[in-house]
C-alpha positions in Angstrom: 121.4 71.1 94.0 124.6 72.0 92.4 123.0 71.5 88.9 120.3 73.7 89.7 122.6 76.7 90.9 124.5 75.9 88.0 121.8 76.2 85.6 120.6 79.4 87.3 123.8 81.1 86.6 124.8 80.1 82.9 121.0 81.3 82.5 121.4 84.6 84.0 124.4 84.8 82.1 123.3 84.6 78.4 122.7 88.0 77.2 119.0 89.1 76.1 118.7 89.4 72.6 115.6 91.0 70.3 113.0 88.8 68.6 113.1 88.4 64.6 111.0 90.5 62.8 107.8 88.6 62.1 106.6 86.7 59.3 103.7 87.6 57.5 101.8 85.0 58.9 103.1 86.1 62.2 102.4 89.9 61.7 98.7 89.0 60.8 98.5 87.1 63.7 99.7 89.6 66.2 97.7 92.3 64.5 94.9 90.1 65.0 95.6 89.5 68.9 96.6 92.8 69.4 93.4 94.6 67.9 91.0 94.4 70.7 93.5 94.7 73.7 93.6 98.1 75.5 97.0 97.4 77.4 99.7 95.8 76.2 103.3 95.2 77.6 107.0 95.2 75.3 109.4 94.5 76.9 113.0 95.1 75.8 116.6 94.4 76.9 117.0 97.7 79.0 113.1 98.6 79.2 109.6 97.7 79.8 106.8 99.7 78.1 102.9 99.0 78.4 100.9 100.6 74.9 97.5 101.3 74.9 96.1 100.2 71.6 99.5 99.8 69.4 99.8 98.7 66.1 102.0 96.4 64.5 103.9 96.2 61.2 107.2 95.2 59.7 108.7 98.0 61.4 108.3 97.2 64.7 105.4 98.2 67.2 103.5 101.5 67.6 101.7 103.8 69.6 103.4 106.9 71.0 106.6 106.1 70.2 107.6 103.9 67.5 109.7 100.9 69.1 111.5 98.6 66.6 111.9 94.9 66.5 115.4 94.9 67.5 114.4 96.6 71.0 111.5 93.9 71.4 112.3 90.7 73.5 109.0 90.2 74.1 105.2 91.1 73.5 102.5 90.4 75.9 99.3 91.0 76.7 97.3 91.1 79.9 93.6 89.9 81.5 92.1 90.4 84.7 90.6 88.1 86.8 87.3 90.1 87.7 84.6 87.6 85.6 86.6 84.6 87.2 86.0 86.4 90.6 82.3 87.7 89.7 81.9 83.3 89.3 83.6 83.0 92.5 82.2 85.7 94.7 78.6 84.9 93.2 78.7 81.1 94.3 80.3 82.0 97.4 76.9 84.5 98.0 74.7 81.6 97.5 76.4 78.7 99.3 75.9 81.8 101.9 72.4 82.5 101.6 71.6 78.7 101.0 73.4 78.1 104.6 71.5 80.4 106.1 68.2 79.3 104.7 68.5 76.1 105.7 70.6 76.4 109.2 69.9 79.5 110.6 66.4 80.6 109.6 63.6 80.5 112.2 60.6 79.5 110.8 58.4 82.1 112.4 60.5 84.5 110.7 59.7 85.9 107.4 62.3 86.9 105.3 62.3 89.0 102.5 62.8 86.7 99.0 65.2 89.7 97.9 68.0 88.9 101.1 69.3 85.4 98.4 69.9 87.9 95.6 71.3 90.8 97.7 74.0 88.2 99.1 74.4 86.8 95.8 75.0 90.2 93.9 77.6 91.4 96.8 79.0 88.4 96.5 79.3 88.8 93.0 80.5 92.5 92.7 82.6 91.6 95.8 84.9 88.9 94.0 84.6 91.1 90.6 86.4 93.5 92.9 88.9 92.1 94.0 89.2 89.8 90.7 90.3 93.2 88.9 93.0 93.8 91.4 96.0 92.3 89.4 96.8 91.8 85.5 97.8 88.3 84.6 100.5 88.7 81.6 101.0 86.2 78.7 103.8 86.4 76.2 102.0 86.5 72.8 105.7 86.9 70.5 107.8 85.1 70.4 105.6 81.9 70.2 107.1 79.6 72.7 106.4 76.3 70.3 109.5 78.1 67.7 112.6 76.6 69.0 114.6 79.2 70.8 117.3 79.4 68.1 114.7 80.9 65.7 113.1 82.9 68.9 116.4 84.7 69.3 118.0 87.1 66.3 121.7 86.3 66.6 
């Protein structure tokens, strides 16, 4: 326990430091990765920033405002969860309509054929929904294979 606590502090005591310019390699890469994301999030020692559409070169990272490596801890990019919760909400529609097919219906009822898909496409729309909701973020630079000594411009 005392390790832990101790861990946490000499952690939170290390400074934050900027990211090394890229490498070409790197640059391409990022400009790759960045070029179809509408949002994406900098974050630097004494701000956080979210760019729609920025570009990248040896200079740092642009949109509105130019923001240069040495400000840049981090660059990430973020994806919502609304296909995952379309999946979701659409197999949670037709465990619903198979249940009530098979456990609730009278058979000298008639149902209409289009109640499965109605259930199935609210269930679907419903989980895409909520799915959208929140913005999972994942640090694209630094990589977090480099080891942190050549993460982290002394």
């Amino acid at each position: 326990m005392a390790i832990a606590v101790l861990a946490i502090l000499c952690g939170a005591a290390v400074p934050s430091r900027a990211v090394d310019v890229p490498t070409p390699w790197w640059m391409s890469h990022l400009r790759n990765d960045l070029a179809g994301e509408p949002r994406v999030r900098v974050l630097g020692a004494s701000r956080v920033l979210m760019l729609d559409r920025p570009q990248v070169d040896s200079a740092g990272v642009h949109a509105a405002e130019p923001i240069s490596w040495s400000e840049i801890e981090r660059i990430q990019r973020g994806r919502s969860a609304a296909g995952r919760g379309a999946l979701y909400g659409g197999a949670a529609g037709a465990l619903l309509a198979i249940g009530y097919h098979v456990l609730l219906n009278d058979a000298t009822e008639e149902d209409t054929p289009l109640v499965p898909a109605l259930v199935i496409t609210g269930g679907a729309t419903l989980g895409a929904m909520i799915g959208s909701i929140g913005t999972t973020w994942r640090t694209i630079y630094p990589p977090a294979d480099l080891p942190m000594a050549r993460r982290i411009k002394r």
